[in-house]
N, C-alpha and C positions, 0 to 999 in steps of 0.2 A: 504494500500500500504506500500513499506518497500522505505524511503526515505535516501539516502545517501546527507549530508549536507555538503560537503570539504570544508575546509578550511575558517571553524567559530569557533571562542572561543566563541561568544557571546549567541550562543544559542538562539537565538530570532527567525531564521527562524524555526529550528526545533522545537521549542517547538510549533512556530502557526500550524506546522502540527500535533502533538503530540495533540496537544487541538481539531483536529478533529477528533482524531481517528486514528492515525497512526503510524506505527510504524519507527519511526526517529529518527538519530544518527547521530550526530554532529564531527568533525574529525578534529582535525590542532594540531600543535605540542603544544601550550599553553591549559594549563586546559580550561575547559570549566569555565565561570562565575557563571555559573548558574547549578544547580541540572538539571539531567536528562543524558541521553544515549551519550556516548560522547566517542570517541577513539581519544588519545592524542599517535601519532603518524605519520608514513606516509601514506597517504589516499591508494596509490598504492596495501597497503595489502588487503586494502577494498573490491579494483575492480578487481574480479574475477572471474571465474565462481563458488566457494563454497558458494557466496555473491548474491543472485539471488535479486537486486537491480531495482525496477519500474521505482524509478525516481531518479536521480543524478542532484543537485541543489550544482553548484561549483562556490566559488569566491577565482580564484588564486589570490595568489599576484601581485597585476600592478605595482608596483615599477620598476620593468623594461622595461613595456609594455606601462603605460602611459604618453601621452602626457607632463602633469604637470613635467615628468622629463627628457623633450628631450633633454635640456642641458650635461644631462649626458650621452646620449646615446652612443657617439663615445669611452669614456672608457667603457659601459656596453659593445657595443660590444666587441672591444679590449680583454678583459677579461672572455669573454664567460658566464656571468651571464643573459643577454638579450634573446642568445637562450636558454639556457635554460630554462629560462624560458615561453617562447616561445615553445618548446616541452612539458613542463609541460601544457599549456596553453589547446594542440591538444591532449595531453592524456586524458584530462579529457572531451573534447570536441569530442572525438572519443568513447568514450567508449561504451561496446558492452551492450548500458542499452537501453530500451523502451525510454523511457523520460528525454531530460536533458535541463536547462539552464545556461550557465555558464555567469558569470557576471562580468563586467570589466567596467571602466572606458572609456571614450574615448581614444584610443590609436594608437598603431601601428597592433591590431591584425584584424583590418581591410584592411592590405592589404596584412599580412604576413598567415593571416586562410581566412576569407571574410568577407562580412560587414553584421553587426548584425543583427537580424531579427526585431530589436526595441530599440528605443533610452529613458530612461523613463525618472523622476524626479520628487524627493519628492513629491514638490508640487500638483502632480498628485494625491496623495495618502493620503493628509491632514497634510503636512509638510511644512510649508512654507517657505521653502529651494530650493534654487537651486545645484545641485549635476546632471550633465548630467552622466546617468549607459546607457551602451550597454550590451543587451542581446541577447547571440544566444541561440537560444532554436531549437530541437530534440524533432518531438510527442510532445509537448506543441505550444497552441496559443498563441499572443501575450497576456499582463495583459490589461487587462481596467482599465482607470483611475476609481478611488473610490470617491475621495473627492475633486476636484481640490478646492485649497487654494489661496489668495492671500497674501500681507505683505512678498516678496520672498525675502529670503538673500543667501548670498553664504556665510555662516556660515562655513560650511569644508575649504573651499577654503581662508580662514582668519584666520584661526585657525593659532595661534602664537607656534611658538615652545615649545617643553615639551616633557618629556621622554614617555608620554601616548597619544601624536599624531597620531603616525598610527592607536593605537588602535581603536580610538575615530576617523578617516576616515573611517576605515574598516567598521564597526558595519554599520549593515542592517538597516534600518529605518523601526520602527514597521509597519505602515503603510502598507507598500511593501512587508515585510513580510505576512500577513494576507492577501491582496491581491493575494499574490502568491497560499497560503494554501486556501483559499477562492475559487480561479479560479481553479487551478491543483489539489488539493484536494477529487475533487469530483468522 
């Protein structure tokens, strides 16, 4: 399958698909971290019809979408950075591909797109982390949990500020990755 991964530096989802045999390509304006297929700019040149893409595997940025930053939301909207992103959210959630899941935190795109087809967490996947992801998913089922783990922290959610925060939020947890290439993969 030919797998479009928007808006990952990290490389972890696409390389679990890449290690089964597929061909996958990682997309956001930051280098990739890691070796492998990666286009460091805007996904939108991606999705097209010259791009004949199976599966589309998107994690916009929730900065403006989630919960965790409802406080600020009366200036996102004010400002117009909230719908925006918010139409970024439905382009990538619209797109004219077979197979998508896009991935977001708990937010508001449950009631601004609809409510998720699945609520997952690390720990489902041998993380013993708490991290509640909503995914909608297009032609993909839900994931099954892999390894459910106990000893649960909300380790993201405690993370003390530092210039490599978001980074180190964003990053897909191997687990869930593999899960994903494991289950949609096939």
């Amino acid at each position: 399958m030919r797998i479009l991964v928007a808006c990952e530096f990290s490389g972890i989802v696409r390389d679990a698909f890449t290690a089964k045999g597929h061909y996958a390509i990682s997309c956001d304006l930051l280098q990739t971290e890691t070796p492998g297929a990666h286009y460091v700019g805007y996904v939108e040149k991606l999705i097209s019809d010259l791009w004949p893409w199976d599966m589309l595997i998107g994690f916009p940025p929730c900065t403006n979408l989630c919960v965790s930053g409802a406080r600020w939301f009366k200036q996102k909207q004010a400002d117009g950075s909230q719908q925006k992103s918010i139409e970024f959210f439905r382009l990538l959630a619209n797109s004219d591909i077979p197979k998508i899941c896009i991935e977001n935190p708990i937010g508001i795109m449950s009631t601004h797109y609809r409510k998720p087809d699945q609520i997952i967490q690390p720990w489902m996947f041998g993380h013993g982390e708490t991290k509640a992801t909503c995914l909608w998913l297009k032609g993909l089922p839900p994931l099954k949990p892999t390894e459910i783990v106990s000893g649960r922290q909300a380790r993201i959610h405690m993370m003390a500020p530092s210039p490599e925060r978001a980074k180190e939020r964003s990053r897909t947890y191997q687990g869930i990755a593999q899960a994903m290439a494991d289950q949609w993969g096939e």
